[in-house]
C-alpha positions as CSV (number, residue, x, y, z in Angstrom):
1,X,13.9,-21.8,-4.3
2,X,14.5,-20.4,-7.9
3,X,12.4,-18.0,-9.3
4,X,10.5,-20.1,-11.9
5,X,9.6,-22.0,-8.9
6,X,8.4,-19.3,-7.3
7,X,6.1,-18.1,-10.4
8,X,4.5,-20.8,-10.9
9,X,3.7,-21.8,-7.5
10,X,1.7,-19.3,-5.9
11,X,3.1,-18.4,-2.3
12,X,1.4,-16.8,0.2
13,X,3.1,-16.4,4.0
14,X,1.2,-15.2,7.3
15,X,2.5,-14.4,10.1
16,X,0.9,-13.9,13.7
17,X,3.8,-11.3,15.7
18,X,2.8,-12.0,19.1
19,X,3.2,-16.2,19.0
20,X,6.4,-16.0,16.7
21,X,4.1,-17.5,13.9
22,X,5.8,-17.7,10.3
23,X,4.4,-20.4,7.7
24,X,4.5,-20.6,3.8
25,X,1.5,-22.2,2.9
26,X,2.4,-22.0,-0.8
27,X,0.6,-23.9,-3.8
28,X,-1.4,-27.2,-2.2
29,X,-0.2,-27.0,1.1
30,X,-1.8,-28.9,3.7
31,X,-1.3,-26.8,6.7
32,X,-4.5,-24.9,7.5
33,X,-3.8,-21.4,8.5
34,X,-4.0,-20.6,12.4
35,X,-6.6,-18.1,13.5
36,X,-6.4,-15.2,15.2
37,X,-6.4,-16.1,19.2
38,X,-8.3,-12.6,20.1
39,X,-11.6,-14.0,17.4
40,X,-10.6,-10.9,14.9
41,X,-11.0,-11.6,11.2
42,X,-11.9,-14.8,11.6
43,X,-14.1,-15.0,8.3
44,X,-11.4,-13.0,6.3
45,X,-9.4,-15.6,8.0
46,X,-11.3,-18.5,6.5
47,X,-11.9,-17.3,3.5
48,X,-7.9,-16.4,3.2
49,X,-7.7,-20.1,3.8
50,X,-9.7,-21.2,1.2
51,X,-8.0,-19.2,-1.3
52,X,-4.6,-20.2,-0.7
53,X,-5.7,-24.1,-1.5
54,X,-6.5,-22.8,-5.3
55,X,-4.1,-20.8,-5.9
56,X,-2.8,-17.1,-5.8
57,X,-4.9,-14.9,-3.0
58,X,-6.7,-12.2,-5.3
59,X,-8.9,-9.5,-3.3
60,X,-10.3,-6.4,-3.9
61,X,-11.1,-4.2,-0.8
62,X,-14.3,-1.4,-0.8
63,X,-14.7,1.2,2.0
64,X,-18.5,0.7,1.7
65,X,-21.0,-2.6,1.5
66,X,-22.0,-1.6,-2.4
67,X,-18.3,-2.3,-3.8
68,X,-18.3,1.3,-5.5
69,X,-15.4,3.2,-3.8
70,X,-12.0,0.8,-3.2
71,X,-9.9,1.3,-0.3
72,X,-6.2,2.2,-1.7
73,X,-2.8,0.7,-0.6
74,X,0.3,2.8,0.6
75,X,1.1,3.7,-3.2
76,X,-2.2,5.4,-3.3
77,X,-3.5,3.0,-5.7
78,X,-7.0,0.9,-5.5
79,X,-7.3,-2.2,-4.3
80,X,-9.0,-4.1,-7.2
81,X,-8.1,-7.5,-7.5
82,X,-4.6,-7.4,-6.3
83,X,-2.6,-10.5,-5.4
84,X,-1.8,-10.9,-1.8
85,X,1.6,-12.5,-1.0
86,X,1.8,-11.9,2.2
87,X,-0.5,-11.0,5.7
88,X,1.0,-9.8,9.1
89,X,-1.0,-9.7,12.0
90,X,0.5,-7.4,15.0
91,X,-1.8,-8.6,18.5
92,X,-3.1,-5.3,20.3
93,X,-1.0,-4.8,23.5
94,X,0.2,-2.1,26.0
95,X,3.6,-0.2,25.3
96,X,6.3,1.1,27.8
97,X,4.3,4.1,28.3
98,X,1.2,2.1,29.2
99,X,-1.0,3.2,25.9
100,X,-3.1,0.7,24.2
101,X,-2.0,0.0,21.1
102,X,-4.7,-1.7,18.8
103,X,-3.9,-5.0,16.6
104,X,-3.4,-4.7,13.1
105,X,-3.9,-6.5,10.2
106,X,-1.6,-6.0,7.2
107,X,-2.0,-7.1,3.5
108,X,1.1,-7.3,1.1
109,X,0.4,-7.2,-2.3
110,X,2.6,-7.9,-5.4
111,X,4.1,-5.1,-5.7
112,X,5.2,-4.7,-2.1
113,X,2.8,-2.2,-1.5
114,X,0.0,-2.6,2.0
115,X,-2.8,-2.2,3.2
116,X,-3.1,-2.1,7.1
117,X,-6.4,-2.4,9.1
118,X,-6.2,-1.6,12.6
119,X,-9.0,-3.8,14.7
120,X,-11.2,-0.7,15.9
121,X,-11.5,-0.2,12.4
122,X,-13.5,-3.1,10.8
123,X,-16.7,-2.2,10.2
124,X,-15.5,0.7,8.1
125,X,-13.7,-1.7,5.3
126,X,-15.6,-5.2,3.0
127,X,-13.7,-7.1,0.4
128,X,-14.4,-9.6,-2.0
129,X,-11.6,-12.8,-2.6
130,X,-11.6,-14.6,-6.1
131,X,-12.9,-17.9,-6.0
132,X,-14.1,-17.4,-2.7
133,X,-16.7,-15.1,-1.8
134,X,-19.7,-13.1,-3.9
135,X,-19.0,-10.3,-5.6
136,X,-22.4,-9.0,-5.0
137,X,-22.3,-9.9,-1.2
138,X,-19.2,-8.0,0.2
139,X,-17.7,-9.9,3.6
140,X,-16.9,-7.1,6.3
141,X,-13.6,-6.6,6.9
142,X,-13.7,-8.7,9.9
């Protein structure tokens, strides 16, 4: 793929580590993305879905239900309408040493910058996706 290709077909990849997933559901694709197995983010994960058929993935992510303080990304910067390329999802399992490790959920955004969500975390995150959900009714980061 050249690059004018890529710019003006939005391209968004997911990948589930755990069940060797990797799909680019770029532009009009017809290939739903898989949910979770373990039932976490399932409405992010619908709503991620959505997106993806219109377009670039857009979200903005809050660390409380009234949208007024936004979470930041590994730069340090907000996350205020930023375009996702890109989400990882790591399964929660038990290392060598026989700790639980939680699952994670990891955003990508333009820039190359993340934002990571482990699952005991949820409730403390909501977002809002362009095109997709209300502004004024923030979905839980679930």
């Amino acid at each position: 793929m050249n690059s004018e290709f890529l710019t003006s077909n939005p391209h968004y990849i997911i990948t589930h580590h755990f069940f060797d997933l990797n799909r680019d559901l770029s532009g009009n694709s017809s290939i739903d993305i898989p949910s979770l197995n373990n039932g976490e983010y399932e409405q992010f994960m619908k709503d991620v879905n959505n997106a993806v058929r219109m377009g670039e993935l857009r979200i903005s992510i809050y660390t409380d239900p009234s949208g007024i303080n936004f979470a930041l990304d590994t730069n340090g910067n907000p996350i205020n309408n930023r375009i996702v390329t890109a989400t990882s999802y790591v399964y929660a399992y038990v290392d060598f040493s026989g700790n639980f490790i939680e699952g994670v959920l990891t955003c990508v955004f333009d820039d190359e910058s993340r934002f990571s969500n482990y699952d005991i975390n949820n409730s403390a995150y909501w977002y809002f996706i362009n095109g997709v959900s209300d502004p004024n009714n923030l979905q839980q980061y679930t």
